[in-house]
C-alpha positions in Angstrom: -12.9 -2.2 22.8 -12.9 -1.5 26.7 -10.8 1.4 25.7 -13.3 2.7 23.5 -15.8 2.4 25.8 -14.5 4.0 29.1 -14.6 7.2 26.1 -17.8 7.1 25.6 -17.2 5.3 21.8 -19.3 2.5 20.5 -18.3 1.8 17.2 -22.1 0.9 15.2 -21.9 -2.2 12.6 -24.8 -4.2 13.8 -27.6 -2.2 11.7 -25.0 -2.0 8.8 -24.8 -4.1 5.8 -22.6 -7.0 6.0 -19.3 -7.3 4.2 -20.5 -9.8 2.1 -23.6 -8.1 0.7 -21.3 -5.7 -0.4 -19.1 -7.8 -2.2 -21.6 -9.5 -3.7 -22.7 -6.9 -5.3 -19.5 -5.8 -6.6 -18.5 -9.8 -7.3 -15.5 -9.6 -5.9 -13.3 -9.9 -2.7 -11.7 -7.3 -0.8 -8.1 -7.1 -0.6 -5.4 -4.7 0.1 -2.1 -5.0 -1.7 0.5 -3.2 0.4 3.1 -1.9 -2.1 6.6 -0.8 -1.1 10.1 0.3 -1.7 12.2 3.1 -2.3 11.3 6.3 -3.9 11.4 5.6 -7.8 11.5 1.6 -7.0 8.1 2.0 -9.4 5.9 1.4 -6.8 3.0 4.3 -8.6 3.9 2.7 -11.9 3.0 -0.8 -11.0 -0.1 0.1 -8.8 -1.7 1.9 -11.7 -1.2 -0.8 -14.4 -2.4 -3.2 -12.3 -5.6 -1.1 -11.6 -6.4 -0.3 -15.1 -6.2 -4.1 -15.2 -8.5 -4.7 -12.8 -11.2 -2.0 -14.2 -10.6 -3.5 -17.8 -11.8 -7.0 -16.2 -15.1 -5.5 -14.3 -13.2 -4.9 -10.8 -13.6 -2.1 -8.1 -10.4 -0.8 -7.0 -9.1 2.6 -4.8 -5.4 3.3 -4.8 -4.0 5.1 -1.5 -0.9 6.5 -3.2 1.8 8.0 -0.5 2.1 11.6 -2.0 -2.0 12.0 -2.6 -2.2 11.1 1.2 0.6 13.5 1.7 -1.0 16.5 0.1 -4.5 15.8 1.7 -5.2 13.2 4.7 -1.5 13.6 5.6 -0.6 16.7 4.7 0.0 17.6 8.5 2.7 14.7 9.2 6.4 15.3 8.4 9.1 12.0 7.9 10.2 11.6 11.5 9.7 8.3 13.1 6.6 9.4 14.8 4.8 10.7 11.9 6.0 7.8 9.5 4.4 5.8 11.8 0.9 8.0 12.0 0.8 7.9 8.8 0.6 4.3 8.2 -1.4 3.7 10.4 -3.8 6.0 8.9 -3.3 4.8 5.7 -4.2 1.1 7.0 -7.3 2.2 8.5 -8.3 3.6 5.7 -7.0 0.7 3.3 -9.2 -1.7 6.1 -12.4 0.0 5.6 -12.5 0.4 2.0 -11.8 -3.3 1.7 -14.5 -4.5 4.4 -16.9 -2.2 1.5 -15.1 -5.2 -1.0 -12.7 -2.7 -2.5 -9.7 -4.0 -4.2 -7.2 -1.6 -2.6 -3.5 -0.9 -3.9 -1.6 0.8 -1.6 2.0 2.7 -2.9 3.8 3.6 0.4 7.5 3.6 0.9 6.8 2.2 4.1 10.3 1.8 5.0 10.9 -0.2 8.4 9.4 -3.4 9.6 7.3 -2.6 12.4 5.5 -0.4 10.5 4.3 -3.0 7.8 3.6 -4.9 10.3 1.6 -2.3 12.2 -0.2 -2.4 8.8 -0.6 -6.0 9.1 -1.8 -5.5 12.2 -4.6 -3.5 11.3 -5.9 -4.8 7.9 -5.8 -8.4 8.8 -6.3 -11.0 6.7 -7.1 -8.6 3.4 -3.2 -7.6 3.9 -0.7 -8.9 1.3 2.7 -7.5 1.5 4.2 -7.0 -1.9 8.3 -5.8 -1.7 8.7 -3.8 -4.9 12.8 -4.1 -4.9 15.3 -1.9 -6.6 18.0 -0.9 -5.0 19.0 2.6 -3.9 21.5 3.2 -6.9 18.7 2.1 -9.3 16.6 4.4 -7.9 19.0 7.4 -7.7 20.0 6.9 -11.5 15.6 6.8 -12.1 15.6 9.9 -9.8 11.3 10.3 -11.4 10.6 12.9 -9.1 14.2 14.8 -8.7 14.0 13.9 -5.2 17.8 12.2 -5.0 19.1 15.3 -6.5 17.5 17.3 -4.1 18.3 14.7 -1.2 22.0 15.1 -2.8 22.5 18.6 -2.5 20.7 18.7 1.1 17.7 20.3 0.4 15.8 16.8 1.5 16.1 15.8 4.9 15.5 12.1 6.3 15.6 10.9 2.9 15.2 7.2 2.8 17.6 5.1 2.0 20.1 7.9 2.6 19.7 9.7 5.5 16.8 7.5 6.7 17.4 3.7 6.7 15.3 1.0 4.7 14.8 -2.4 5.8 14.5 -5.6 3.5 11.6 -7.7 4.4 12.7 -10.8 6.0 9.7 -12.5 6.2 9.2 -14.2 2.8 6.3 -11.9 1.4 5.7 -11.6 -2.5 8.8 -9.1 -4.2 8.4 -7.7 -7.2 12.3 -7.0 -8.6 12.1 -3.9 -11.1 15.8 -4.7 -12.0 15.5 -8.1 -12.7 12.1 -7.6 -14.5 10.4 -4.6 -15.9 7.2 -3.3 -14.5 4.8 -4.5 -17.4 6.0 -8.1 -16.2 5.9 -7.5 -12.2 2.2 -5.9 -13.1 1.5 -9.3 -14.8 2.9 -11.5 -11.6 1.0 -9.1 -8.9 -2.1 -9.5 -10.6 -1.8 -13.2 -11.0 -0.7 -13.9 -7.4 -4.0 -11.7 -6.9 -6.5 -13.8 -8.4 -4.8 -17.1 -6.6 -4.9 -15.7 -3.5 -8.5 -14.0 -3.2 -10.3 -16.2 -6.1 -11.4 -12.7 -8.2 -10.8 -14.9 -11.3 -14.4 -16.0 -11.0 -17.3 -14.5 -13.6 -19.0 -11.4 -12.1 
């Protein structure tokens, strides 16, 4: 906050509606589920069924998909270290704000090293839940949903993670959703279930 104020910054929230007028209004608590994995681990594929889950049941919910940011918030980042990181970052700031409004956010980011998740973590604070959708690279070569492994094949993809660009495992215990071991119509199911335990949105609106 010193920072922001030898800039001549000073963020306004006093005069603001508080965060929980907001959720009271929309009955619910904010949260942000941080999905991740590989390309094709059926990260977009999970996020949306458990969002039209979540509308069916009366809930207000944004998903911040990695390739929509790409081709508009993001659109001027590229996939080296630097930019991964700028674009988390912005993606968490974003996440963090719409949840302080009481918006059930679903995030769908490869997200592929641990400092950045927990740069997320950083950020979002307590709304952040770290969900490891898993499938490993072979999986997700033979899925290929978007053509991108044949492309990263043949060289026409550079830093390609998991090929030319490393992924790393969480270590830290958070929820993981396997898509080999289950299909996505059952890790849909557990995400939403380990939702309503961990922010209480099972309650009437």
């Amino acid at each position: 906050m010193d920072d922001l104020k030898n800039r001549n910054i000073h963020p306004e929230t006093l005069r603001f509606l508080g965060r929980s007028e907001k959720e009271d209004l929309l009955g619910q608590r904010g949260a942000v589920l941080w999905l991740y994995g590989l390309s094709g681990s059926g990260k977009s594929t999970i996020a949306n069924a458990v969002e039209r889950a979540l509308h069916a049941d009366g809930r207000f919910t944004a998903i911040l998909d990695g390739d929509n940011l790409r081709a508009g918030l993001n659109a001027n980042l590229g996939f080296s270290d630097e930019d991964r990181a700028e674009n988390v970052r912005r993606v968490a700031e974003t996440a963090k704000l719409l949840a302080a409004l009481g918006v059930i956010v679903i995030v769908s980011v490869i997200t592929p090293r641990r400092e950045l998740r927990a740069l997320a973590g950083r950020i979002i604070g307590g709304d952040f839940h770290e969900v490891y959708v898993r499938a490993d690279f072979e999986t997700c070569a033979a899925r290929d949903p978007k053509g991108l492994y044949a492309k990263a094949r043949d060289g026409a993809i550079k830093q390609f993670t998991g090929k030319d660009s490393g992924f790393e495992e969480p270590d830290n215990g958070c929820l993981t959703l396997d898509t080999e071991a289950s299909s996505e119509e059952e890790c849909a199911s557990h995400l939403l279930e380990y939702l309503r335990v961990a922010t209480a949105i099972g309650r009437p609106l």
